[in-house]
N, C-alpha and C positions, 0 to 999 in steps of 0.2 A: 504494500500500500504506500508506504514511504517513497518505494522509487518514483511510482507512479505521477505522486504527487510533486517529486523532485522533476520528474519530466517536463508534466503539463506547467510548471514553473516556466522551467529553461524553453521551452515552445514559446513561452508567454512574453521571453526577453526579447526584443527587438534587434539588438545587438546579436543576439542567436542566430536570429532568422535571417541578419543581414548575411552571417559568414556561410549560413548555410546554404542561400542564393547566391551570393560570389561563391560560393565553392563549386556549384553546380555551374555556373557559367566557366567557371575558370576551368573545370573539366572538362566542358566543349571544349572552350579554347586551348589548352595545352593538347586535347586528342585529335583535335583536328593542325594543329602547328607540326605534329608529329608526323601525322598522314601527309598532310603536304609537303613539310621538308623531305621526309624523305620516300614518299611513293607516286606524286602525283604531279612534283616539280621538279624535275630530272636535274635537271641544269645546272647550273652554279648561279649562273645569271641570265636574264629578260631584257628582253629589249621592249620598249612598250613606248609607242611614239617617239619622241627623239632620248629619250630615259632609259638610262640599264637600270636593273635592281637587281639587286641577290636574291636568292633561291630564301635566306630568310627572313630579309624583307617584304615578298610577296606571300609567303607562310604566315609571317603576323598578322599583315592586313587582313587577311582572310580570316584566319581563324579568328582577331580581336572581334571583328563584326559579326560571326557567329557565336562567340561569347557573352557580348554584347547583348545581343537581341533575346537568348536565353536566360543574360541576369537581369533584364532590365522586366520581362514578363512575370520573373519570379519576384522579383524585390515588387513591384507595382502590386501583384496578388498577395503576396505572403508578410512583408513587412514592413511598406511606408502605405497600408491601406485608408487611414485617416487625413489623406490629402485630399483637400479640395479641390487639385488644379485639374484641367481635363487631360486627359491621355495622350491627346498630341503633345500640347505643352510639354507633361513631364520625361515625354519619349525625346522630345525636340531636345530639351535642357538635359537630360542622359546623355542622348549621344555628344552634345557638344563637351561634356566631362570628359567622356570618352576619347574623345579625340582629343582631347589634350591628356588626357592618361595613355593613348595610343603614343603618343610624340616623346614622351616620357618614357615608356616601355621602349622605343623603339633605338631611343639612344642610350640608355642602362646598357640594354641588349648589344648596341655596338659598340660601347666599349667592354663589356665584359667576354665578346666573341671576339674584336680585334685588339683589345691591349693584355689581355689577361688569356687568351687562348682557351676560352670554358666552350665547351659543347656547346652548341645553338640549343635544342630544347633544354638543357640544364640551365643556360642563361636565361632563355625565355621565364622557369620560374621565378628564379630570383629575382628577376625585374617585376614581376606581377607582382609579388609578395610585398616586395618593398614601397609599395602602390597602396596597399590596400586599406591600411588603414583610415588614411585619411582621404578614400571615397566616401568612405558611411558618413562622414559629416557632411561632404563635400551635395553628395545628393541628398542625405536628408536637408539638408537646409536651399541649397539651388535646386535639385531637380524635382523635388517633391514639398517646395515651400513651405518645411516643418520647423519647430523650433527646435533647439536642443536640449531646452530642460525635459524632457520627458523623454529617452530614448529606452529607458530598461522595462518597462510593463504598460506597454500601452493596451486601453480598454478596445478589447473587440466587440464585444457586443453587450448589452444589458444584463443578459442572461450568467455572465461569466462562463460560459461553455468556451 
């Protein structure tokens, strides 16, 4: 009975549920960084208009926006449900985090694959990781225009269920 209630507790944290929807997106995106580095983008490098990109710079971009798209469904359903804004908006104001958390990942990533020589998926975590905290503030307060005194038990419904 105790655990139970230790559960529906930790369910109940906000902060939970945030790591728990980044964690879910972040597993898109590290499983799909993976497939496309190394099964789906042969090459080293792309050519794409008058632009080369590495083999892991088109890896991130892809996998971040299916990362993306998978925590931004989950965080909207499961733990910033008491925003008022409408769903464009907090999608619109998401991804613009994101791409600035994408630009940030993307040069972690290059320096930790060109001065430090770390495997490109092994860099890829540790540049997300080192991100992550300070998204939960970042979209609670811009993309989901919440305040932050209340992040640990916010009310779902009347019921307490």
């Amino acid at each position: 009975m105790a655990n139970k209630k230790q559960a529906h507790k930790l369910l109940n944290n906000q902060v939970f549920r945030f790591v728990l929807s980044a964690g879910a997106g972040f597993l898109v995106d590290i499983s799909a960084f993976y497939l496309f580095y190394h099964n789906l983008l042969a090459r080293r490098t792309y050519l794409i208009g008058s632009y080369t990109f590495r083999n892991s710079t088109l890896s991130l971009a892809i996998s971040f926006l299916l990362g993306v798209i998978v925590n931004f469904a989950i965080t909207r359903a499961l733990v910033f449900t008491e925003s008022k804004s409408s769903a464009y908006k907090q999608f619109f104001r998401f991804v613009a985090v994101a791409c600035v958390g994408f630009f940030a990942n993307l040069a972690l990533i290059k320096i930790l694959i060109q001065a430090f020589g770390i495997y490109p998926p092994v860099a890829r975590i540790g540049a997300a990781l080192s991100l992550f905290f300070a998204s939960f503030f970042i979209h609670k307060v811009f993309s989901f225009s919440l305040s932050l005194r209340k992040h640990a038990t916010p009310k779902h419904n009347a019921t307490g269920n």
